[in-house]
C-alpha positions as CSV (number, residue, x, y, z in Angstrom):
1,X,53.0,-12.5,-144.3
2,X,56.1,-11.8,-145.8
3,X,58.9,-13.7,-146.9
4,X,61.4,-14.0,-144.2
5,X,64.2,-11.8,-144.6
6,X,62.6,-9.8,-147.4
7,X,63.9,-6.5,-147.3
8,X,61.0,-4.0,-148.5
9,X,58.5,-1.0,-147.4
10,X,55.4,-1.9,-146.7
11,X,52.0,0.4,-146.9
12,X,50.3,1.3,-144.0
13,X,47.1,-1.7,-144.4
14,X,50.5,-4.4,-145.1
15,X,52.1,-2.6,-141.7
16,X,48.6,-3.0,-139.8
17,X,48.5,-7.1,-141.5
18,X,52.2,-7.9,-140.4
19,X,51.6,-6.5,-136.9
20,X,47.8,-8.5,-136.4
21,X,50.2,-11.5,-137.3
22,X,52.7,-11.8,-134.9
23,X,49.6,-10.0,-132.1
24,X,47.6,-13.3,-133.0
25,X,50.0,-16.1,-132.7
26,X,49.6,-17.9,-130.0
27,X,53.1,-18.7,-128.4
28,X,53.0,-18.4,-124.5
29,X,53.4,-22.2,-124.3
30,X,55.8,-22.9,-127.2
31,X,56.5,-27.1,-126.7
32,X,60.5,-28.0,-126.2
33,X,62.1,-30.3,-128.4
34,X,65.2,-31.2,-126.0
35,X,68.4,-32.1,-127.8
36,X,71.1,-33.7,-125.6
37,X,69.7,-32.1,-122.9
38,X,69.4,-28.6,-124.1
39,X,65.8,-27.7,-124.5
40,X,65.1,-26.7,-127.9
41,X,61.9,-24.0,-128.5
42,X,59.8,-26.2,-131.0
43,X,59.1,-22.6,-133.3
44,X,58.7,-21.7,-136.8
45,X,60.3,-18.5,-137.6
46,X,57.1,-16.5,-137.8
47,X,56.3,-17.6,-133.9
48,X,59.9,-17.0,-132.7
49,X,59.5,-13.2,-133.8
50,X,56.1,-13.1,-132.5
51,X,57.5,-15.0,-129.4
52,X,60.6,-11.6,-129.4
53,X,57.5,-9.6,-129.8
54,X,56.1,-10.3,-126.8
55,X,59.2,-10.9,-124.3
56,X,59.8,-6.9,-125.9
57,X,56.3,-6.0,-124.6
58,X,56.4,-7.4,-121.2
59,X,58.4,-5.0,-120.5
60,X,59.6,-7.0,-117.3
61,X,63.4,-8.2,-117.1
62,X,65.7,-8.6,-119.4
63,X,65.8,-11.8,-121.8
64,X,68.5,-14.0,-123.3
65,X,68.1,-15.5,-126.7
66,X,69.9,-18.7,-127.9
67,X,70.3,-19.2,-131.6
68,X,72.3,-22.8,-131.2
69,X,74.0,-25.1,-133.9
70,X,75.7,-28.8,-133.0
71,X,78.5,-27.5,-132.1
72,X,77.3,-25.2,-129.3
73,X,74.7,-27.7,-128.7
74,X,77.6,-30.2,-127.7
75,X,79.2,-27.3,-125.5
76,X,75.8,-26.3,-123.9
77,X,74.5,-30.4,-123.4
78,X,73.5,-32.0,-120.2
79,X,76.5,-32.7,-117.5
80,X,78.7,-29.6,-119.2
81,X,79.6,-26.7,-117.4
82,X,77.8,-24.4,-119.6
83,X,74.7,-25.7,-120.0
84,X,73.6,-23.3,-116.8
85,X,73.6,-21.0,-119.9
86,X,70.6,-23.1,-121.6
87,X,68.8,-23.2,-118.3
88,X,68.4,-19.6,-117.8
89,X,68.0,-19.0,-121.4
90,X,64.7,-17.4,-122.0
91,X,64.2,-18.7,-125.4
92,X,66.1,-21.3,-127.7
93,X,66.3,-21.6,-131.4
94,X,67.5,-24.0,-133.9
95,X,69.9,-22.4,-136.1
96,X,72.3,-25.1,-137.4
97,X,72.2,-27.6,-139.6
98,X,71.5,-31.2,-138.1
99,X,69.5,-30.1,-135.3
100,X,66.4,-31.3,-136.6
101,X,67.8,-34.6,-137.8
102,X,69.1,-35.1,-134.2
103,X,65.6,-34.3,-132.4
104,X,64.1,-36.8,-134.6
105,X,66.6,-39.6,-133.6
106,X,65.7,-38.8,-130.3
107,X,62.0,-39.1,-130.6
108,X,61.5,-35.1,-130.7
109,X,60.6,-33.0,-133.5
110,X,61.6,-28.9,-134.6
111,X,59.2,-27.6,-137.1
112,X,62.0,-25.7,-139.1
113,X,65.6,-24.2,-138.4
114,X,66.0,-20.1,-137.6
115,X,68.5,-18.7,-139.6
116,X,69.5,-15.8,-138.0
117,X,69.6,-13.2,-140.6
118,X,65.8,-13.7,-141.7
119,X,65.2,-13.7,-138.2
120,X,67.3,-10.2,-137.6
121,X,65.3,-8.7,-140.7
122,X,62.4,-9.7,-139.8
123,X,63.3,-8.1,-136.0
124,X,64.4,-5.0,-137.5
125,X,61.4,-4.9,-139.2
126,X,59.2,-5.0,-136.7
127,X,61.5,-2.6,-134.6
128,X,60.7,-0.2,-137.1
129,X,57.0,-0.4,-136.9
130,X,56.7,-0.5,-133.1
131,X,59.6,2.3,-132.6
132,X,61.3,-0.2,-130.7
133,X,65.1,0.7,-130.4
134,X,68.2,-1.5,-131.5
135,X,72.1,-1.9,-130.1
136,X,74.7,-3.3,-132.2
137,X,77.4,-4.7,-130.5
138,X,80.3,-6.6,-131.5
139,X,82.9,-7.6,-134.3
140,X,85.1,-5.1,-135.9
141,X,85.1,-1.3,-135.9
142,X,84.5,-1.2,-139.6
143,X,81.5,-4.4,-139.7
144,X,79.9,-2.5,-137.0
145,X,79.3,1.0,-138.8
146,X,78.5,-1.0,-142.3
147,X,75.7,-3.0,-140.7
148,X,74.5,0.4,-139.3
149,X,74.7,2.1,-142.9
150,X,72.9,-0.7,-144.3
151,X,70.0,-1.4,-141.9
152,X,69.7,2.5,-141.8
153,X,69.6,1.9,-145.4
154,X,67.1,-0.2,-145.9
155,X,64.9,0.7,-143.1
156,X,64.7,4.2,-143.1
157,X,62.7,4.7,-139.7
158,X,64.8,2.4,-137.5
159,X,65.9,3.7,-134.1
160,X,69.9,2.6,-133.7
161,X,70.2,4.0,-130.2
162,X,74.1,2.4,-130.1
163,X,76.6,0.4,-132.2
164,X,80.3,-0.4,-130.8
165,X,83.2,-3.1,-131.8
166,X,83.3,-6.2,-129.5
167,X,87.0,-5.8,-129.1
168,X,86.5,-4.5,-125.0
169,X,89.7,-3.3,-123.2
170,X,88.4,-2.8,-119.5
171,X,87.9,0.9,-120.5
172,X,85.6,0.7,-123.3
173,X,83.9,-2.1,-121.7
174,X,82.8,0.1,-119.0
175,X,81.8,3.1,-121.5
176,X,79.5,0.3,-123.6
177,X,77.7,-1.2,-120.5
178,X,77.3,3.0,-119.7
179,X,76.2,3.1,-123.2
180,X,73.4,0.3,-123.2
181,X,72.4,1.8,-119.2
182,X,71.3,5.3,-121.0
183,X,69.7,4.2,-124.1
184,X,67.8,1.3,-122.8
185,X,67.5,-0.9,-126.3
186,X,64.7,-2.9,-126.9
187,X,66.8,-5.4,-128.4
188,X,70.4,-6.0,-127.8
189,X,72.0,-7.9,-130.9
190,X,75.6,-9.0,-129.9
191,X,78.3,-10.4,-132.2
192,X,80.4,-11.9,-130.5
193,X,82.5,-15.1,-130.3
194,X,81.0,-18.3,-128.7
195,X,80.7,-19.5,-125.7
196,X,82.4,-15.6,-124.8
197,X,79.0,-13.5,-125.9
198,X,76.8,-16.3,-123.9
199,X,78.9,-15.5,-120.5
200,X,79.7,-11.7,-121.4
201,X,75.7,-11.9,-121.0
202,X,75.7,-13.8,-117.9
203,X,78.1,-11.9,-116.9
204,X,76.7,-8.4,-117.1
205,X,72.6,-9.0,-116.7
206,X,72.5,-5.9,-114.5
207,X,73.1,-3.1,-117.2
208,X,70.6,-4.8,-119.6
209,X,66.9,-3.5,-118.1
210,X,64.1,-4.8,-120.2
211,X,66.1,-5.7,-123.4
212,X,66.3,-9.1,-125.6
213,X,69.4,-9.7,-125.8
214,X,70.7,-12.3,-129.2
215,X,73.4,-13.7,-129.7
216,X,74.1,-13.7,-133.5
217,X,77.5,-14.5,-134.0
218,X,79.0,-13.8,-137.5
219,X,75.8,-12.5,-139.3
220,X,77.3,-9.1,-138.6
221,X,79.3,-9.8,-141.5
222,X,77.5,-11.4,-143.5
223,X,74.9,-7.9,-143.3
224,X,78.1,-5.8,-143.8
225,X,78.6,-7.3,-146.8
226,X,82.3,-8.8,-146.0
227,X,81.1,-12.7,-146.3
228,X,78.4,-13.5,-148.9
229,X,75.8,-15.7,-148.1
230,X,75.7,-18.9,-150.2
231,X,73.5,-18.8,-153.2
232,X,70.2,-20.3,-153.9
233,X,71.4,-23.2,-155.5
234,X,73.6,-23.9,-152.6
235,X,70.5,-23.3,-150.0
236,X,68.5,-25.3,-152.3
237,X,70.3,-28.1,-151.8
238,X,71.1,-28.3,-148.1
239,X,74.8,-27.5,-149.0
240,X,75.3,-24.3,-147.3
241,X,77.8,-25.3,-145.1
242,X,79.4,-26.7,-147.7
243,X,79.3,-22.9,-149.3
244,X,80.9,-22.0,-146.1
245,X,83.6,-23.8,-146.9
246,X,84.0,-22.9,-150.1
247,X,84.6,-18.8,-149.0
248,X,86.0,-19.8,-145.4
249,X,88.3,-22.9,-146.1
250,X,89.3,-22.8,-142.2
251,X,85.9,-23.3,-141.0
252,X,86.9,-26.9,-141.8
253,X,88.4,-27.7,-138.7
254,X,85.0,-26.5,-137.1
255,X,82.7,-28.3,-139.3
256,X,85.2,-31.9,-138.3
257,X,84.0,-30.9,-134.7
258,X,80.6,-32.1,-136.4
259,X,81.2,-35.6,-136.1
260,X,81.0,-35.9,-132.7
261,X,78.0,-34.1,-132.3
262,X,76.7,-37.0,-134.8
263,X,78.1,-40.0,-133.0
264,X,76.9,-38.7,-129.6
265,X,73.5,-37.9,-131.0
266,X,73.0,-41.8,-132.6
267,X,74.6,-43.2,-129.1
268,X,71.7,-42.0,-127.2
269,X,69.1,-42.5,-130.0
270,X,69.9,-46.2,-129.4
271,X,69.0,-46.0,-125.9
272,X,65.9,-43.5,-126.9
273,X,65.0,-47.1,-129.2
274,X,65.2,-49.9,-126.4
275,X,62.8,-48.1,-123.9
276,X,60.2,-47.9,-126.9
């Protein structure tokens, strides 16, 4: 299989290959790795496309798909008012940092974390092979249509069936749910701020049909090409939040909101300790 997020064309026998991969994993009873009371899907990146692939085949209702750091974690927990969101959530994916430190502590275990661009490539990807269709919504006007240039770009056979800004006034809020109505996406993926795209999705289930809907949050801009991702020596390291510093200084004040996702998660790993 490919490298995840690998952007290239494949020949028809590599096509056939991917495909039988994703077909043949096994991932109707993926195991939970609960964090703080959120239950975590215990996937590799290979099984939670393959997992995508199938909730797009059943064809059935639509799906929510949470791609979760510590600090949404935290908001999402046990005894929070949100965390009705993780409970209805038809799949959930490790994508921060510390996540699978904490569901060690706590006697769990996550096989890897999902970063969410390789998992969009390798989405798109496969959305290009199946002629599945893709929505982009959210973020800026000008992120929007330089996503759309780029994945049209690179993947030449892609079916963008709708992109719009997330900045809704009532008005254009009505013309996007309209929008996703006609076109019936196979996969919504939505940029939004959080918790607002987790509720906006909650809120608005009934214009959906039979699509995945993911939350992705600021990848739009890093595949627009406005934020860089961190370089290898960087992800080589484990210091890509420290990268994110580096090119978005204010994302300090989120990254302190870390430290109490660490304390909390060490509290109860003491109490995970005395009933062993």
């Amino acid at each position: 299989m490919k490298q995840p997020g690998e952007i290239r064309h494949l020949s028809a026998k590599d096509d056939r290959d991917y495909l039988l991969d994703y077909q043949t994993l096994n991932v109707d009873d993926l195991e939970k790795a609960p964090i703080l009371g959120v239950p975590f899907d215990n996937a590799t990146l290979d099984e939670a496309v393959a997992k995508i692939y199938h909730l797009m085949e059943e064809k059935e209702k639509f799906h929510h798909v949470l791609l979760l750091d510590p600090i949404k974690t935290m908001a999402l927990r046990k005894g929070k008012k949100l965390h009705r969101i993780a409970q209805k959530a038809s799949l959930i994916l490790a994508e921060g940092a510390g996540l699978q430190w904490a569901a060690k502590k706590l006697g769990g275990e996550l096989k890897e974390r999902i970063p969410t661009i390789a998992l969009m490539m390798d989405l798109v990807r496969l959305c290009e092979l199946r002629n599945y269709s893709i929505f982009l919504l959210g973020g800026k006007e000008e992120i929007v249509e330089k996503v759309y240039f780029n994945l049209s770009r690179h993947f030449p056979g892609v079916r963008i069936v709708g992109r719009h800004a997330g900045y809704l006034n009532t008005q254009r809020e009505l013309l996007v749910k309209e929008s996703i109505r006609k076109t019936s996406p196979n996969i919504i993926f939505l940029a939004m701020d959080f918790p607002e795209q987790e509720i906006w999705v909650e809120n608005n289930t009934a214009f959906f049909g039979h699509a995945v809907v993911i939350g992705v949050g600021g990848a739009m801009d890093i595949l627009s090409g406005k934020v860089k991702k961190a370089p290898n020596f960087f992800k080589l390291k484990g210091l890509t939040w420290f990268w994110r510093i580096i090119v978005r200084p204010w994302r300090l004040i989120r990254m302190s909101r870390m430290f109490g996702f660490f304390i909390v998660v060490w509290i109860k790993s003491l109490f995970v300790k005395k009933k062993k």
